[in-house]
C-alpha positions as a LaTeX table, in Angstrom:
\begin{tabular}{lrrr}
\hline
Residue & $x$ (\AA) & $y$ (\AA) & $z$ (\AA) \\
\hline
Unk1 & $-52.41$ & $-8.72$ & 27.97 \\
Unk2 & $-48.86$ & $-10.00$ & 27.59 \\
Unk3 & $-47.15$ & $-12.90$ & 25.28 \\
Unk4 & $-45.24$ & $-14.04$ & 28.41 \\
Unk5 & $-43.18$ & $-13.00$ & 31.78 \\
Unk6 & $-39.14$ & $-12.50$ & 30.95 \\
Unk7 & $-36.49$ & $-12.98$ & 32.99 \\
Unk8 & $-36.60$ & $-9.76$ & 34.65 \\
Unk9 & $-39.92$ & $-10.19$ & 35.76 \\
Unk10 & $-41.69$ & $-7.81$ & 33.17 \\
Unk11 & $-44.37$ & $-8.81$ & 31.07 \\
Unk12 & $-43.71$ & $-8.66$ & 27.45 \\
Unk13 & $-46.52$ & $-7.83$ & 24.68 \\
Unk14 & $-44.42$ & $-7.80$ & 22.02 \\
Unk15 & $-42.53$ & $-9.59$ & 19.74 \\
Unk16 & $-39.76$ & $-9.85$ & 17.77 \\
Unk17 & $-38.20$ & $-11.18$ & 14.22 \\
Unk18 & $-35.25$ & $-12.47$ & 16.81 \\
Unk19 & $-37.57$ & $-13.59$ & 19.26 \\
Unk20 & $-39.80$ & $-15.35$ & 16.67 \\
Unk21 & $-37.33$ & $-16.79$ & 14.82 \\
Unk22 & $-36.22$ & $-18.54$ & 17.65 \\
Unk23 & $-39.25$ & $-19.93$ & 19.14 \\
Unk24 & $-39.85$ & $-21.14$ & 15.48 \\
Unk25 & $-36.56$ & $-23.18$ & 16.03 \\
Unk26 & $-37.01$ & $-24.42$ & 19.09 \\
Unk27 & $-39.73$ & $-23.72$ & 21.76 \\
Unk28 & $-37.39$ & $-24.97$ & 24.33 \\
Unk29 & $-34.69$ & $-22.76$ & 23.14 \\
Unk30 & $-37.23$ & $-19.75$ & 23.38 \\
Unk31 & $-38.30$ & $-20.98$ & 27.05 \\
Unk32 & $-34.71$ & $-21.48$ & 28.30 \\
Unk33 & $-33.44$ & $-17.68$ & 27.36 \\
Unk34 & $-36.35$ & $-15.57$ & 27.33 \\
Unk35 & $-38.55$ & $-16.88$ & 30.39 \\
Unk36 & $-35.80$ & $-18.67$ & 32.17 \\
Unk37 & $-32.95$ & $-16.19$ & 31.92 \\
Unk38 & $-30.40$ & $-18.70$ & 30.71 \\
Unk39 & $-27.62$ & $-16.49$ & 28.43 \\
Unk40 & $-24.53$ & $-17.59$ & 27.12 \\
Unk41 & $-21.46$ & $-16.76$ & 29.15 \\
Unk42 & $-19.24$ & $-16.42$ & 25.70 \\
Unk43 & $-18.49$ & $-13.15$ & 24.15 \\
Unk44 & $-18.45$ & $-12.76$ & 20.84 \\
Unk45 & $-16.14$ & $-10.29$ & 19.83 \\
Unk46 & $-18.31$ & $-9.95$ & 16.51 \\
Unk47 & $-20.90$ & $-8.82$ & 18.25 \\
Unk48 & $-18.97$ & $-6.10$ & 19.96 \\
Unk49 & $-16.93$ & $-5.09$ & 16.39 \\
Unk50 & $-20.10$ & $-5.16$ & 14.59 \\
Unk51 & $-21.96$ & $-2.26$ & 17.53 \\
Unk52 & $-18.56$ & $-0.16$ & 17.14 \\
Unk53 & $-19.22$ & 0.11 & 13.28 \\
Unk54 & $-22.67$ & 1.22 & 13.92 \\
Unk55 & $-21.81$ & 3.37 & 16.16 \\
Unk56 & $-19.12$ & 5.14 & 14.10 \\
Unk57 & $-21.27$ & 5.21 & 10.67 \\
Unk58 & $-23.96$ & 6.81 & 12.59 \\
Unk59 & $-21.29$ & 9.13 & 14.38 \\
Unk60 & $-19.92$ & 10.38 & 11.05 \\
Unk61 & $-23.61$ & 10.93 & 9.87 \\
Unk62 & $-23.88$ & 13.15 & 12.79 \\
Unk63 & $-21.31$ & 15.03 & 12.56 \\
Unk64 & $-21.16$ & 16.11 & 9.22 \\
Unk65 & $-19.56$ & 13.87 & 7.36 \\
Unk66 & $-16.21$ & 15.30 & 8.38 \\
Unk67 & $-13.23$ & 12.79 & 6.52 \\
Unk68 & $-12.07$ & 10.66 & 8.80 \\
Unk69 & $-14.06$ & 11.02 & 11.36 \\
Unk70 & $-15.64$ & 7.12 & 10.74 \\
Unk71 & $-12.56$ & 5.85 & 11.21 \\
Unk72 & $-11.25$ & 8.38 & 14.38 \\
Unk73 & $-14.33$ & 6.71 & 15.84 \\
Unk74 & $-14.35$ & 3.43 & 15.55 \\
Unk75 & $-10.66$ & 3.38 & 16.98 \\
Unk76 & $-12.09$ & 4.87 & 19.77 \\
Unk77 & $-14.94$ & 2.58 & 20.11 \\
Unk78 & $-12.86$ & $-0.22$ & 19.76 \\
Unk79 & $-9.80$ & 0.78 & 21.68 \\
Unk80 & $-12.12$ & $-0.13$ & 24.79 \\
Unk81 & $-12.12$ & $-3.85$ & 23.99 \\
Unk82 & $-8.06$ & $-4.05$ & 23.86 \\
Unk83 & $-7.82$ & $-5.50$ & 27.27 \\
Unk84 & $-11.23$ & $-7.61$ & 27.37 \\
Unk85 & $-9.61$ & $-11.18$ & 27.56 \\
Unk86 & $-12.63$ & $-12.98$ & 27.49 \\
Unk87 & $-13.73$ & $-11.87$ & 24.51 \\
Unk88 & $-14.00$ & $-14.85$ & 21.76 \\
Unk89 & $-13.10$ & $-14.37$ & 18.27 \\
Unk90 & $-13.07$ & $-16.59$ & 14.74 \\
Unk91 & $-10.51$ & $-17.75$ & 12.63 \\
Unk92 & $-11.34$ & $-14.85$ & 10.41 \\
Unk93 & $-11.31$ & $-12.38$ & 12.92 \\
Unk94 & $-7.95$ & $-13.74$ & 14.74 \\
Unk95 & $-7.60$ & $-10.80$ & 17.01 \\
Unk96 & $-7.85$ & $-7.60$ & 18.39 \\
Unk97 & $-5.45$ & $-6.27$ & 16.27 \\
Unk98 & $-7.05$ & $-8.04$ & 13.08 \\
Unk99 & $-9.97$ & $-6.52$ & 13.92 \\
Unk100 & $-8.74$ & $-3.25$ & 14.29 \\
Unk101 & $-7.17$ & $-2.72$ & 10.86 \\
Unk102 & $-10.33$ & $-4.50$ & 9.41 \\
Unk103 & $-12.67$ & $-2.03$ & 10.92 \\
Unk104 & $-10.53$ & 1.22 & 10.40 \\
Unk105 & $-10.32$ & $-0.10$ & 6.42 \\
Unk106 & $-14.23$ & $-0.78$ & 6.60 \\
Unk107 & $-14.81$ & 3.23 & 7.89 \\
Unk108 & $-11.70$ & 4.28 & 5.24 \\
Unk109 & $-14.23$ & 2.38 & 2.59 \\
Unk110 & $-17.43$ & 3.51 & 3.79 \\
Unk111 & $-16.32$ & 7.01 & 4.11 \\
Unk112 & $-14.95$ & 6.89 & $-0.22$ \\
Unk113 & $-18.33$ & 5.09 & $-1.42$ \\
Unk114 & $-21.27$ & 6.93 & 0.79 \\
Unk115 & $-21.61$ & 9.18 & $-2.19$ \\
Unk116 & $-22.67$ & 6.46 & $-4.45$ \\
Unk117 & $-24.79$ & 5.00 & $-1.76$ \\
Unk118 & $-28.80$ & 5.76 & $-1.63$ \\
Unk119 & $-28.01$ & 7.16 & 1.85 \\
Unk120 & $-29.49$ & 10.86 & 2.10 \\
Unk121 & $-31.00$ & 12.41 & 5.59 \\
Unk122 & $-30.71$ & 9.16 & 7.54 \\
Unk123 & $-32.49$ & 8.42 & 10.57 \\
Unk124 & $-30.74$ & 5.70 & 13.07 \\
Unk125 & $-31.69$ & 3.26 & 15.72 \\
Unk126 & $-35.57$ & 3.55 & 15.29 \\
Unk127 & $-37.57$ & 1.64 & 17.02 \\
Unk128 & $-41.43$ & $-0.03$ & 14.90 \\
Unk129 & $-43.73$ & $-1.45$ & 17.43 \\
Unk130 & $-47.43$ & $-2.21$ & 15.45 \\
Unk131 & $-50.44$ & $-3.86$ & 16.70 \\
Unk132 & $-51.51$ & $-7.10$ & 15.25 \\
Unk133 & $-55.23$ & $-7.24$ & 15.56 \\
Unk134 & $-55.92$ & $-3.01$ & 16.58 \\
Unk135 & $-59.33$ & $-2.54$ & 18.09 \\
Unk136 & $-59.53$ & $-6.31$ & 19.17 \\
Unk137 & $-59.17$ & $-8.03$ & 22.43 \\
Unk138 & $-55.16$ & $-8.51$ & 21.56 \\
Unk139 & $-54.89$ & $-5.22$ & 20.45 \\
Unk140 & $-52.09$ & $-5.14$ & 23.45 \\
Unk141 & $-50.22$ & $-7.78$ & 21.18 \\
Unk142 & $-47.64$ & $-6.37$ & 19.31 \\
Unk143 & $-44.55$ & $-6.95$ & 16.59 \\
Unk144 & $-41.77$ & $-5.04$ & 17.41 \\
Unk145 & $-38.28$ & $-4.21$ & 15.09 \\
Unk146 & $-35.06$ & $-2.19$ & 16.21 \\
Unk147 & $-34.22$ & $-0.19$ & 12.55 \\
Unk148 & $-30.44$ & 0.35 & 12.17 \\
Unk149 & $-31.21$ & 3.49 & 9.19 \\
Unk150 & $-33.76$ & 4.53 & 7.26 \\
Unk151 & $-32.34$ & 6.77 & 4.19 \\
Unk152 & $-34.61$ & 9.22 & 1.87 \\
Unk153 & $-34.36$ & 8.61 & $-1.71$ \\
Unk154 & $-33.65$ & 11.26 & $-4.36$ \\
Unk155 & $-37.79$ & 11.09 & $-5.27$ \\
Unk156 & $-38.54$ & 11.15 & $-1.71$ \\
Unk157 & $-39.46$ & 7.98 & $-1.20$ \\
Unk158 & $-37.80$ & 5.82 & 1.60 \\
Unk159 & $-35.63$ & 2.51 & 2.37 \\
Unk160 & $-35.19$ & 0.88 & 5.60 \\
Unk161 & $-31.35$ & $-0.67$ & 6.14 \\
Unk162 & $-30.02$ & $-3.19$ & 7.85 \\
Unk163 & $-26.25$ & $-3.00$ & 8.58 \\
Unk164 & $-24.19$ & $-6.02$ & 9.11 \\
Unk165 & $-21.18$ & $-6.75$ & 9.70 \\
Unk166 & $-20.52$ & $-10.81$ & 7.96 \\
Unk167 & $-17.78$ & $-13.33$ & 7.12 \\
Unk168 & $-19.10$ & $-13.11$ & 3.52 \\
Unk169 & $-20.73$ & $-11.76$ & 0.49 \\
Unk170 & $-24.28$ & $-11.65$ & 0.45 \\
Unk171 & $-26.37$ & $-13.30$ & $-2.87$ \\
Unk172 & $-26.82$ & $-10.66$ & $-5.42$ \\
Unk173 & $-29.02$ & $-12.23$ & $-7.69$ \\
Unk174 & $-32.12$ & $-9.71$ & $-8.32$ \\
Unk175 & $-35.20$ & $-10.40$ & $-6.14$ \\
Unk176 & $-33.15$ & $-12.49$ & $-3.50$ \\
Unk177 & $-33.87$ & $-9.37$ & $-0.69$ \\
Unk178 & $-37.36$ & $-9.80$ & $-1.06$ \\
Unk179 & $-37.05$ & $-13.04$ & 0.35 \\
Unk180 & $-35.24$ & $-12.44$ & 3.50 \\
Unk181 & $-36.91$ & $-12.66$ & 6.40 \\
Unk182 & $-35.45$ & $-9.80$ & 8.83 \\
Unk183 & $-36.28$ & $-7.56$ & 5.83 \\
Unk184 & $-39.56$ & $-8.24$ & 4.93 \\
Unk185 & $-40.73$ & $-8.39$ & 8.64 \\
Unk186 & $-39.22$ & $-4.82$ & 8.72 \\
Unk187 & $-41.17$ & $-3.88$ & 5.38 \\
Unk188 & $-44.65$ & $-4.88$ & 7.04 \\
Unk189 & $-43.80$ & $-3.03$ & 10.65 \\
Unk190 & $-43.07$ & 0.26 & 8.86 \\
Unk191 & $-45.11$ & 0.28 & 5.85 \\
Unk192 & $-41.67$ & 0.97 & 3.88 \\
Unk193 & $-41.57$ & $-1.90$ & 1.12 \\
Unk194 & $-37.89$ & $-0.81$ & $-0.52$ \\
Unk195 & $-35.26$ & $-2.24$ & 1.83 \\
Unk196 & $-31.21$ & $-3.18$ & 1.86 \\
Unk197 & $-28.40$ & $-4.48$ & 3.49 \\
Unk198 & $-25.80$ & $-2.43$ & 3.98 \\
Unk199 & $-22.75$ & $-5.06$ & 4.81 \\
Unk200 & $-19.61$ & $-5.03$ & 5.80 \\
Unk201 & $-17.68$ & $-7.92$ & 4.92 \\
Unk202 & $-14.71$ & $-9.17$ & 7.01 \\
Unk203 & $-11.70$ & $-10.15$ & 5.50 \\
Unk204 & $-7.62$ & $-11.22$ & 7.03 \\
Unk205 & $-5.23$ & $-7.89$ & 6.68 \\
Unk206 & $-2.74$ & $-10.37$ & 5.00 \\
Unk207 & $-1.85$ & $-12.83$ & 2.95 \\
Unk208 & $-2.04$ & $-10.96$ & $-0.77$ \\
Unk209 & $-1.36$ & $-13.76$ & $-2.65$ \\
Unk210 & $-1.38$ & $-13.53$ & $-6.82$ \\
Unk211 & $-4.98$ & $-13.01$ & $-7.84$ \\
Unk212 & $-6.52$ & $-11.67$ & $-4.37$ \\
Unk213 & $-9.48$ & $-8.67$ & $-4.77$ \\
Unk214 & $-8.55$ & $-5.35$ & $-3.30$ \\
Unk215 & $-10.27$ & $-2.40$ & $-2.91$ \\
Unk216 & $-7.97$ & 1.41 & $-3.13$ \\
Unk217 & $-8.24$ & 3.17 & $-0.30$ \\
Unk218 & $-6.24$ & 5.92 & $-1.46$ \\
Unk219 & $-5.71$ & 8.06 & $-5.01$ \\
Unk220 & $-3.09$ & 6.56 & $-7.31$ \\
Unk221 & $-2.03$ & 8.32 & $-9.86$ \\
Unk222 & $-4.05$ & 6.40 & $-12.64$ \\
Unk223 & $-7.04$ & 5.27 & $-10.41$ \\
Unk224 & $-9.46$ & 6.51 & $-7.91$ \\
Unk225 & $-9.95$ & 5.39 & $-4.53$ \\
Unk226 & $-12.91$ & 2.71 & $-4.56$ \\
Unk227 & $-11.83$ & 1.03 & $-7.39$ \\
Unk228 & $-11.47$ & $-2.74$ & $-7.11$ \\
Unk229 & $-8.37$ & $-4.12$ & $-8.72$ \\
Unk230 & $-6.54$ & $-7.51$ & $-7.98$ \\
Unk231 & $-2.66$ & $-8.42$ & $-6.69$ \\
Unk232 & $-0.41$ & $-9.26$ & $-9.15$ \\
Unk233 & 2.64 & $-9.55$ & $-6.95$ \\
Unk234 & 3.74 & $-8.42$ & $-3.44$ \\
Unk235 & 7.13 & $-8.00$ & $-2.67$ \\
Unk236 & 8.40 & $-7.43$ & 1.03 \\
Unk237 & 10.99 & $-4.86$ & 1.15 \\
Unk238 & 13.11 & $-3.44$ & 3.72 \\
Unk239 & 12.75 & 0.33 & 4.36 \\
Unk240 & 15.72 & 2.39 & 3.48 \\
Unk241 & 17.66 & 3.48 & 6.79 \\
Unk242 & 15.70 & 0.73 & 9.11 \\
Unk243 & 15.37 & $-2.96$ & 10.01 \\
Unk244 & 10.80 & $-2.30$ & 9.06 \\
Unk245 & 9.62 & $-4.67$ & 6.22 \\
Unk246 & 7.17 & $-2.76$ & 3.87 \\
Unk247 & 4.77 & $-4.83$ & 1.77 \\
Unk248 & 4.92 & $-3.30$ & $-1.67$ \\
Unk249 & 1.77 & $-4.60$ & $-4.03$ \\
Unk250 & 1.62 & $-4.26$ & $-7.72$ \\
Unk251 & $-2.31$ & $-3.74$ & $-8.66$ \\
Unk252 & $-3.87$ & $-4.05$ & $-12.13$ \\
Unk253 & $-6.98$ & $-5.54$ & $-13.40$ \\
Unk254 & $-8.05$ & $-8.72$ & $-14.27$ \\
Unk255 & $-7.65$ & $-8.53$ & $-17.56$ \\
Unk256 & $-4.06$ & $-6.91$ & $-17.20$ \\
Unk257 & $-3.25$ & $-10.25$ & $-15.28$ \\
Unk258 & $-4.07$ & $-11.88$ & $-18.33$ \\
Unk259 & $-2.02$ & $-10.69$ & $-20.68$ \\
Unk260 & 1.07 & $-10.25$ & $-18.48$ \\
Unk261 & 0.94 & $-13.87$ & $-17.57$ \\
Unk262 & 0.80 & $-14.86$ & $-21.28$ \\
Unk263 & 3.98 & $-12.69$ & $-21.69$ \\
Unk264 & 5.74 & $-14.00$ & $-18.71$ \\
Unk265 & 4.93 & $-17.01$ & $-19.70$ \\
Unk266 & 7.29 & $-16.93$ & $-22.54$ \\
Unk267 & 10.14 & $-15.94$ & $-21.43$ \\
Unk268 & 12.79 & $-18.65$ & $-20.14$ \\
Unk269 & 16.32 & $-19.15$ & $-19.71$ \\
Unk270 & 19.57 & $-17.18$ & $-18.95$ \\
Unk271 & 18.00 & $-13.52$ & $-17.91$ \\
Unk272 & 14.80 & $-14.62$ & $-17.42$ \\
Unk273 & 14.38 & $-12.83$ & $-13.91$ \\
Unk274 & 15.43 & $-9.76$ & $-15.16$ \\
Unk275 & 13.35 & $-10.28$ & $-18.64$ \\
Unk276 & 10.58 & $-10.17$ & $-15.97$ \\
Unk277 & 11.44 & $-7.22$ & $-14.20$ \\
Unk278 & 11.61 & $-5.08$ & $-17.23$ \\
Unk279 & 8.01 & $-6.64$ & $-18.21$ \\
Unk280 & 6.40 & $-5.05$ & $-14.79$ \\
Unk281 & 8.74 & $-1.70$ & $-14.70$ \\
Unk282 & 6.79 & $-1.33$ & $-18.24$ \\
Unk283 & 3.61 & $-2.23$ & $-17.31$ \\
Unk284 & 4.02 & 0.52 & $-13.99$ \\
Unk285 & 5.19 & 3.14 & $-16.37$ \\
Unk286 & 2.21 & 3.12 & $-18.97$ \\
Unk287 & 0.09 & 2.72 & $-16.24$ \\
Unk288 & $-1.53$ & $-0.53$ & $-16.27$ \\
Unk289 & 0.16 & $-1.91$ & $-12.81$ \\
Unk290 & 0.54 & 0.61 & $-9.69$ \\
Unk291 & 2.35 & $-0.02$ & $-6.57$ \\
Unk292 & 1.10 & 0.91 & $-3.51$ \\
Unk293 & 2.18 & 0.28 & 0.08 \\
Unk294 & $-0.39$ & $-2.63$ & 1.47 \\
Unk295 & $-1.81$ & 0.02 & 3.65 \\
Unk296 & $-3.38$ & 1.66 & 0.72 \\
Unk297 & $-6.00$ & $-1.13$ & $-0.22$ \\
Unk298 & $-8.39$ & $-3.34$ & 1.61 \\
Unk299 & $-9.91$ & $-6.76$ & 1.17 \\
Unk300 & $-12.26$ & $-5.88$ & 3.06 \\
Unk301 & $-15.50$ & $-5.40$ & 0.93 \\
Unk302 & $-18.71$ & $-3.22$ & 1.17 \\
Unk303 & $-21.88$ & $-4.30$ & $-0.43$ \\
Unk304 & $-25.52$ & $-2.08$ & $-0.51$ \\
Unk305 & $-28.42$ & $-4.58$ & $-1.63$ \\
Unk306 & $-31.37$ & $-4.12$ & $-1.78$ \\
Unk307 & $-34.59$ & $-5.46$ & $-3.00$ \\
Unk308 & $-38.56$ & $-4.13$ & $-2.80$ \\
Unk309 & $-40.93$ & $-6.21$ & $-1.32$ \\
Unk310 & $-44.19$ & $-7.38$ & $-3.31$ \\
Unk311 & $-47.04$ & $-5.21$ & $-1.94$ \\
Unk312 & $-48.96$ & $-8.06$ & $-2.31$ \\
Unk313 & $-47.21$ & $-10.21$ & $-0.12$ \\
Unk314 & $-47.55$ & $-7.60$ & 2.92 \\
Unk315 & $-50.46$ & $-9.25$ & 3.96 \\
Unk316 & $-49.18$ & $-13.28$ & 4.04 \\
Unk317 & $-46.10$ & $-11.57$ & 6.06 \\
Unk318 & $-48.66$ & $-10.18$ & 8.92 \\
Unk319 & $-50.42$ & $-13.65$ & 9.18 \\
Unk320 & $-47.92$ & $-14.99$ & 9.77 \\
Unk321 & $-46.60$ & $-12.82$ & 12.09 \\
Unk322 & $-50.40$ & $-13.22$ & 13.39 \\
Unk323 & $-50.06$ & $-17.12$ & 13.39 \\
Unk324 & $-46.50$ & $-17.00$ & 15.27 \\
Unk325 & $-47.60$ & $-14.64$ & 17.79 \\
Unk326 & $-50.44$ & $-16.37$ & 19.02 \\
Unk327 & $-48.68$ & $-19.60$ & 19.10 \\
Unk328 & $-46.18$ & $-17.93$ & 21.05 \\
Unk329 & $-49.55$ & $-16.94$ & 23.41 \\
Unk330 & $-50.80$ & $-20.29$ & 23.56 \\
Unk331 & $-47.44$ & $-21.83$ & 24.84 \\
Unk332 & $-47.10$ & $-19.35$ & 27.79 \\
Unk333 & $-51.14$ & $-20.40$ & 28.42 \\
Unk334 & $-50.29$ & $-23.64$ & 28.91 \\
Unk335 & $-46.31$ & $-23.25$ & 29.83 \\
Unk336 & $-45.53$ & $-25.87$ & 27.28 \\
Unk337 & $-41.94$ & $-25.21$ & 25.68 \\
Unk338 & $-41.09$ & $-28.57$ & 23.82 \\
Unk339 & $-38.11$ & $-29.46$ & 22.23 \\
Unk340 & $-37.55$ & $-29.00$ & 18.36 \\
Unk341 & $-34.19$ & $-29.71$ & 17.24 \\
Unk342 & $-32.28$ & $-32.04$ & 15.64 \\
Unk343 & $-28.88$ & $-33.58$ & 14.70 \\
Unk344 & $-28.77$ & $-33.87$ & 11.26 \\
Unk345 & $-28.98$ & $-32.16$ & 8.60 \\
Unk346 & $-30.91$ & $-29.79$ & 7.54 \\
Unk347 & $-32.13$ & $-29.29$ & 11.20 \\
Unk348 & $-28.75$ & $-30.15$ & 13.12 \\
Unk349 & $-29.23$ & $-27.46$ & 15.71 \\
Unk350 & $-28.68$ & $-29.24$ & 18.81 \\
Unk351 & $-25.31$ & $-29.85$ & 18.39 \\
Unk352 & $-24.21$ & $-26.23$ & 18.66 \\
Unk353 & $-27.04$ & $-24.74$ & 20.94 \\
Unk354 & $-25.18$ & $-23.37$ & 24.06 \\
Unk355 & $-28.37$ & $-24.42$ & 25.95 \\
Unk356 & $-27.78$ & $-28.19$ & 25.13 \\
Unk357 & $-26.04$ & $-28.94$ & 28.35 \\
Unk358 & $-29.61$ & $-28.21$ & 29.80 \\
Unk359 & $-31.19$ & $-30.52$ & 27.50 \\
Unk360 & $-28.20$ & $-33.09$ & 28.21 \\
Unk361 & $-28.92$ & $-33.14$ & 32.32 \\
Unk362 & $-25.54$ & $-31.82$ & 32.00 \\
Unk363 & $-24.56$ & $-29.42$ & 34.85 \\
Unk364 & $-21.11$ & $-29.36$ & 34.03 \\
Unk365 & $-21.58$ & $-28.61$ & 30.57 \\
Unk366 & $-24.40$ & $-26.03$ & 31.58 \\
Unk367 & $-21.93$ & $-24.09$ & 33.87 \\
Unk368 & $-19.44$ & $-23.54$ & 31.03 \\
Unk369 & $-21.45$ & $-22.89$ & 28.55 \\
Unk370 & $-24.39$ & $-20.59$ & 30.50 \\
Unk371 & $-25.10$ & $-17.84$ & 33.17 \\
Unk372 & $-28.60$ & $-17.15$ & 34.56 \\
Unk373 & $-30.04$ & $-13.93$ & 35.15 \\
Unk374 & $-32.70$ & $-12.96$ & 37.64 \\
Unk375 & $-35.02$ & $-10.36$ & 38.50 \\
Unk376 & $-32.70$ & $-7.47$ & 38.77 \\
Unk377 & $-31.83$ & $-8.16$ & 35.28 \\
Unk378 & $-32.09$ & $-4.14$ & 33.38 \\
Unk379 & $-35.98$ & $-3.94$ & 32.48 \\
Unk380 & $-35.24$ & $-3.61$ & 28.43 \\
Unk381 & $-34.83$ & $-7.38$ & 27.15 \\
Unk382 & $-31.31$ & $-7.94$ & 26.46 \\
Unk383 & $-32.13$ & $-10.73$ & 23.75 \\
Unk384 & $-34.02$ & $-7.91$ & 21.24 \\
Unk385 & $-30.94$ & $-5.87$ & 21.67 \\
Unk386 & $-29.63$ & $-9.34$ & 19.18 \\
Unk387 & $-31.69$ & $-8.25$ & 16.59 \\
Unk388 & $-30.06$ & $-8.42$ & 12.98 \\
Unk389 & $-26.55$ & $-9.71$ & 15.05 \\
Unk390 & $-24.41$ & $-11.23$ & 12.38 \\
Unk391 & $-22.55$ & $-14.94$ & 13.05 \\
\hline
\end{tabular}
């Protein structure tokens, strides 16, 4: 028994949070990629940045944790994308070369905080595929998730990550993880109710303006690598014997601002600049500013939340599962995909759907937006590799 016929021709029993979430959206949208083959011919370079980071976490893992080799790694991984023009990339990620310095600073950070992470004996890439109604007449029907990690705790119980790669902080507030969801879909697949996000949030390599979080990426002599600090001031400097510019940042803590701006802030007329030298070579030497070369920090950031998932909900997540899955049946039964979008808000999907050139009787805009695949198409479905895809 099968939930429908893909692209490639293969039947498909399964099901997935990706898969779902999308024929939740829109039944067309679901019809159009999965079953039609329709994909869209852009390529995200976050996408590609986010596998290399995978790839060179797990790599490190499995190699033994050897310093530096996170970062060796993902320059490798990456270095193959230096010539792929039609890659597409955001405002935050600029570039190649942005993302290259991001991602080497996000391996630099992973590799200095792992041993405060809850990240013991991991386990990548594994792949949950569990009946919904076992010993049943759709006991072929199943839910399927693609696990990035799954870590042992200190009492030997488990947690099932997620990494990401994002454009921004995820909600800390206690309890919100339990609510997500990728991860409570994951929770009821594997039986493993603790869960987290392991993300890796994006951030410019410039533009250290007064007041901007930093993390150290490197020993000073008053603080430790990891610690967050913020810029007080960056000064550009030429370096001695060549025409390079080195940005020279002077770190302290929030608090440290503080007070130095109050005692800036009185000091005025003739010597006034050089008052306010003497202020910061004073704060340097009893160690409440550093200076480090730009190189040494990161505004990058690296957050591990997680949240345990009510074992009383467990249930409510596999009907629904149960209730989307069978919907998902019925459609393919009767081969009825409607549309379900929108243009407004909170449902304004249609607007930036690459299939809406389809739904538009626009064959222009189809053909710049889309490429269809066929029967020849490689037998694993291309859309669950999507699953947890950040942006």
């Amino acid at each position: 028994m099968s939930l429908y016929v893909s692209a490639s021709g293969r039947e498909v029993n399964h099901a997935s949070s990706s898969s779902l979430d999308t024929f939740r959206l829109c039944r067309r949208k679901f019809k159009l990629g999965r079953i039609d083959g329709w994909r869209q011919k852009e390529k995200k370079a976050s996408r590609e940045f986010g596998k290399c980071i995978e790839s060179a976490v797990q790599y490190y893992h499995a190699n033994g944790l050897k310093p530096g080799d996170a970062v060796s790694e993902f320059q490798r991984l990456w270095a193959k994308f230096i010539d792929q023009k039609d890659l597409t990339y955001t405002a935050q990620e600029e570039s190649w070369g942005s993302l290259n310095i991001q991602g080497q600073e996000m391996m630099k950070l992973y590799e200095i905080t792992l041993p405060t992470l809850p990240i013991k004996n991991p386990k990548f890439q594994l792949q949950y595929l569990k009946p919904l109604w076992p010993g049943t007449n759709l006991a072929d029907l199943q839910f399927m998730a693609y696990v990035d990690l799954l870590s042992t705790l200190e009492d030997g119980s488990r947690i099932v990550v997620d990494i990401k790669t994002a454009k921004m902080m995820l909600d800390v507030t206690p309890g919100m993880m339990s609510l997500d969801g990728q991860l409570r879909k994951y929770a009821w697949v594997s039986g493993i109710r603790d869960v987290a996000f392991l993300n890796f949030v994006k951030a410019k390599p410039e533009d250290f303006k007064k007041g901007t979080s930093v993390t150290l990426l490197e020993d000073t002599k008053d603080w430790k690598a990891g610690e967050a600090r913020v810029v007080v001031s960056a000064v550009e400097k030429t370096v001695e014997g060549s025409e390079e510019k080195q940005l020279l940042l002077y770190l302290g803590t929030p608090e440290t601002v503080r007070i130095m701006d109050g005692e800036l802030g009185k000091i005025s007329g003739k010597g006034a600049q050089a008052a306010k030298e003497k202020v910061f070579t004073e704060y340097v030497s009893n160690g409440r500013l550093c200076v480090v070369d730009r190189s040494a920090v990161t505004k990058c950031r690296l957050q591990f939340v997680r949240g345990t998932i009510p074992e009383e909900e467990l249930a409510e997540i596999g009907q629904q599962l149960g209730a989307d899955i069978l919907a998902l049946k019925a459609a393919s039964e009767a081969g009825a995909y409607p549309k379900d979008g929108g243009v407004r808000f909170p449902n304004a999907i249609c607007g930036w759907c690459e299939f809406r050139g389809i739904c538009l009787k626009d064959d222009k805009l189809r053909d710049e937006l889309l490429v269809q695949i066929g029967p020849k198409a490689p037998e694993k479905d291309w859309l669950d590799e999507l699953e947890g895809d950040e942006e």
